[in-house]
C-alpha positions as CSV (number, residue, x, y, z in Angstrom):
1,X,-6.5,3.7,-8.7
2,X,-9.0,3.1,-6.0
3,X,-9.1,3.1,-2.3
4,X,-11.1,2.0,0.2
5,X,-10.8,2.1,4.0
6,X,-12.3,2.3,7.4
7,X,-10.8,4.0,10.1
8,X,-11.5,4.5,13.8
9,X,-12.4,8.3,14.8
10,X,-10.4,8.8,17.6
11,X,-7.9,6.0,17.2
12,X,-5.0,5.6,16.0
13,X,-5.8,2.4,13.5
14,X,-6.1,2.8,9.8
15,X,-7.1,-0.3,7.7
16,X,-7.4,0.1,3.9
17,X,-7.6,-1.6,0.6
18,X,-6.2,-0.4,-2.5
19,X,-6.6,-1.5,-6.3
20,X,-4.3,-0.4,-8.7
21,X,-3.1,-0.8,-12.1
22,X,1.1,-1.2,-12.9
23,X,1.5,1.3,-15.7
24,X,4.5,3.3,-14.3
25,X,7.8,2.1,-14.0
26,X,8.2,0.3,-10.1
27,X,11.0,1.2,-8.1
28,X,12.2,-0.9,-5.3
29,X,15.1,-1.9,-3.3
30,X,14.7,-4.7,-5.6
31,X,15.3,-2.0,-8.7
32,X,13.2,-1.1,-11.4
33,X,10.8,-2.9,-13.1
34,X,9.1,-1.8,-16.2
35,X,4.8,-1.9,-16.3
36,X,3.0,-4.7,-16.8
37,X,-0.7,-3.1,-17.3
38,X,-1.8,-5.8,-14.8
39,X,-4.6,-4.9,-12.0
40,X,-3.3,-5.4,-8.3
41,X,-4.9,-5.4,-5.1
42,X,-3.4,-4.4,-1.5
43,X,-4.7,-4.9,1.8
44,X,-2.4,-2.7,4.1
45,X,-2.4,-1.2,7.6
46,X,-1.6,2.1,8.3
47,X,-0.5,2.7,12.4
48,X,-0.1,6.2,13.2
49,X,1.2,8.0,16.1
50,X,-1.0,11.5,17.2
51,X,0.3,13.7,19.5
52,X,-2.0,17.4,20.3
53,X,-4.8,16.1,17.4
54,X,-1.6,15.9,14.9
55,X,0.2,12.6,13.4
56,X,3.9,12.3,14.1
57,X,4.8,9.3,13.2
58,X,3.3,6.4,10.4
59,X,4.2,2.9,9.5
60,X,2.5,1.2,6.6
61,X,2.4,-2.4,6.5
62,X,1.6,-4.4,3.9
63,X,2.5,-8.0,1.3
64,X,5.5,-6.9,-0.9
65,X,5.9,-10.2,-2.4
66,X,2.2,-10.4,-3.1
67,X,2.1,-7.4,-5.2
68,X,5.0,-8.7,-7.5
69,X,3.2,-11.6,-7.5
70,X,0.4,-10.3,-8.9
71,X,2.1,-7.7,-11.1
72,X,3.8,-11.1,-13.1
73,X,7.5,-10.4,-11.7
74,X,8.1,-12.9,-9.7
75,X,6.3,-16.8,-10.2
């Protein structure tokens, strides 16, 4: 797996990018689905909450049916 982001000192945005490879089973609320081998790549936003220099809350957002898509389970 590799990752790659840029992020704003002092903010509270967090872009990334991730690549990865399905070779674990995938759980979702759509069940389980078994690997494919196939590469996949994510653009998502993290948005985080900081309160006294800490984080307290964190939403990721990101393509869910794109990644099956790219995995092969759905067409």
């Amino acid at each position: 797996m590799s990752t790659r982001s840029s992020q704003e000192l002092g903010s509270t945005r967090h872009f990334a990018r991730k690549v990865l490879t399905h070779t674990g089973p995938l759980e979702s609320s759509l069940g389980s689905f078994e690997p494919t081998g196939r590469r996949q790549e994510t653009r998502y936003c993290s948005v985080m909450r900081v309160k006294d220099g800490k984080v307290v809350e964190g939403r990721d957002y990101y393509d869910a049916a794109s990644i099956v898509q790219q995995l092969g389970l759905v067409s």
